[in-house]
N, C-alpha and C positions, 0 to 999 in steps of 0.2 A: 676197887679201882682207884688210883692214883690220882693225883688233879694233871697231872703230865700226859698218862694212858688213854684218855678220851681223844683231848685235841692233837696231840702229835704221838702217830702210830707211826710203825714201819710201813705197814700199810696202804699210808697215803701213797705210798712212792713204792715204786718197785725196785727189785733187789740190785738190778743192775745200774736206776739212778743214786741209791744207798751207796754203790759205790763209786758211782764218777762222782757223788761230790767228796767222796773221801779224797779219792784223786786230785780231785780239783783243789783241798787246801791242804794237799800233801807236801807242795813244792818249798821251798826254803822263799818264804814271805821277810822282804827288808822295807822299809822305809823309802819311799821314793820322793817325794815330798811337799812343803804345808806352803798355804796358801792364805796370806793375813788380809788381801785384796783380787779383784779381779782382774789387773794387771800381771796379779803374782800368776797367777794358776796354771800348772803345767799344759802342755801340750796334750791336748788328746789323743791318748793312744787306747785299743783295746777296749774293753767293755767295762762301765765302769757300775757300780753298786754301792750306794751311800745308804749310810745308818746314821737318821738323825731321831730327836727325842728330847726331852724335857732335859733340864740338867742332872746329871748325877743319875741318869734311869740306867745305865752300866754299859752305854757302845761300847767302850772300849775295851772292857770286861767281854765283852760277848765279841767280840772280834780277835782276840786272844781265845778264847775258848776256839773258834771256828779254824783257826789257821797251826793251835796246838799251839801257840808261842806265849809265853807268861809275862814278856814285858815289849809285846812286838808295839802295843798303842800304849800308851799313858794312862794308868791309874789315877784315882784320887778320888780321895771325901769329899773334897771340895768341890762344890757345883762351882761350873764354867771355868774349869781346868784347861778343856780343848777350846783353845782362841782363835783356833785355824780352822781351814780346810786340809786335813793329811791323808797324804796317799801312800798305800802301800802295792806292794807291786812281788809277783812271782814270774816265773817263768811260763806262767801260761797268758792268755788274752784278758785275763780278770784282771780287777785293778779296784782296789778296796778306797773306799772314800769315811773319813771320821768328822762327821760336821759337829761344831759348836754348839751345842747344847743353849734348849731355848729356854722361858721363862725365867725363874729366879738365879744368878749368878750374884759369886763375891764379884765384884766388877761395877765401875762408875757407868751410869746409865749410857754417857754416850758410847760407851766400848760395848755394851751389847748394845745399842743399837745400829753400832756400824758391824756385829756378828750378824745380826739379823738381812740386815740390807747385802751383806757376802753370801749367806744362805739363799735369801731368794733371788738373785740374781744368777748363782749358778745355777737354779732349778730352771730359768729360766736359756740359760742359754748352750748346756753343756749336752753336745747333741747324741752322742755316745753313752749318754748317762741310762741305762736299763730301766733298774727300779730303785726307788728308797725305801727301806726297810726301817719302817717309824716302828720302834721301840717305846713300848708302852708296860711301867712296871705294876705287874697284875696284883699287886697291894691296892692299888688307889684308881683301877683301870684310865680308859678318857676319861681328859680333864679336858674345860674349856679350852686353855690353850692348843691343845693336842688338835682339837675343832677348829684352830684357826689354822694350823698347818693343813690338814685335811683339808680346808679350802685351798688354801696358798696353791697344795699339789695338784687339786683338780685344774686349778688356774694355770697354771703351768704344762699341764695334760702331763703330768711325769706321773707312770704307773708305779702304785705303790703297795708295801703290804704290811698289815700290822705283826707283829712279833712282840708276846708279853714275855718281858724279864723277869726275872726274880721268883720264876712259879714255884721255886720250891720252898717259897717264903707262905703261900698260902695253902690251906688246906684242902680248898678242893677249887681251880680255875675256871671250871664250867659257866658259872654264871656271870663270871670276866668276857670268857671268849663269845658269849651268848650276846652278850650286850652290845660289847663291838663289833659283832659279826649285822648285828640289826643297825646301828650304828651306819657302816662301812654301804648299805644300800641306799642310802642316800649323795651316795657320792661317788661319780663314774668312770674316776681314773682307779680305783681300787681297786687291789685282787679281792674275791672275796671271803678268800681261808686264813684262818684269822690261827698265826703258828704260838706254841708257847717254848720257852726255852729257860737252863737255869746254867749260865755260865760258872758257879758253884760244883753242881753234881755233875755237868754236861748232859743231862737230860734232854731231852728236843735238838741237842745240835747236829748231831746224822743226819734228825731232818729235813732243819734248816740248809745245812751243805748241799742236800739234795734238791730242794726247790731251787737255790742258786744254780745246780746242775741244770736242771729240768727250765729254766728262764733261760740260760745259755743255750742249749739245745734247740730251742725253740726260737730264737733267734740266728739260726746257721751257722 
């Protein structure tokens, strides 16, 4: 068995949600756009879905694997590349969000900490906001910081769910998603199915397409 095979089966999901989320990030995903303030930030339209995460834990990697597009978010080695809020946008109700990556950034302290103060303020006020999908790279599972967002989210009552990256970087994830899975019941806004995914091989991303199905659905 796989470290991918245990935590993310087809299984989880049924064949029919396997395929509305294929559907769902079928459509032609553009750029709709980025947001350096909260004066900036578009209008809310649609349902929207943010993926935040340490720096460099690979959103934007994993957000091109989801929508099939190779340079639809921004790449880079460099921690604290995404200095925005970016939204992308299909033809459907969905509306993909790329937040700023926390802790370590090439960046002078006050430029992350007015990234931080644009993070929680949109958890705080963006009413259309679904879930945020905190990415966590199953090399190094939660870190303390990861524990201060986990608060922030609670605080915010914004429902959230973990997603390890990078699983095909370790040899067996179980006692990643084991951790955080005991982790996550301390904390009340969380889902508690703790996804893995390898935007690399695309392992777990049918998935993950699928639970964003299955969260849409479930909201009308």
């Amino acid at each position: 068995m796989t470290a991918l095979e245990a935590p993310v089966t087809a299984s989880s999901f049924t064949r029919a949600e396997i395929e509305a989320g294929r559907r769902l990030f079928a459509g032609d995903w553009t750029f709709a756009a980025a947001a350096g303030s909260i004066a900036a930030l578009p209008a809310m339209r649609g349902v929207e879905i943010a993926f935040a995460g340490r720096s460099n834990v690979g959103k934007s990697s994993l957000i091109n694997a989801l929508t099939g597009r190779r340079a639809l978010a921004r790449t880079s080695h460099t921690p604290g590349r995404t200095q925005e809020l970016v939204f992308f946008k299909s033809t459907s109700k969905l509306v993909l969000v790329d937040m700023p990556g926390y802790g370590y950034a090439a960046a002078a302290k006050a430029k992350v900490a007015a990234w931080t103060a644009l993070i929680h303020a949109f958890l705080d006020g963006r009413a259309n906001l679904a879930r945020v999908y905190l990415l966590v790279d199953a090399r190094h599972g939660l870190k303390a910081i990861d524990e201060e967002m986990l608060g922030a989210l609670d605080r915010a009552a914004v429902n959230y769910q973990i997603v390890l990256t990078k699983a095909d970087a370790v040899k067996d994830a179980r006692p990643v998603i084991a951790a955080a899975a005991a982790a996550l019941k301390r904390h009340p806004a969380a889902h508690p199915e703790v996804l893995a995914a390898s935007a690399r091989t695309g392992a777990g991303i049918a998935e993950l397409r699928a639970a964003v199905a299955r969260l849409l659905a479930e909201r009308g």
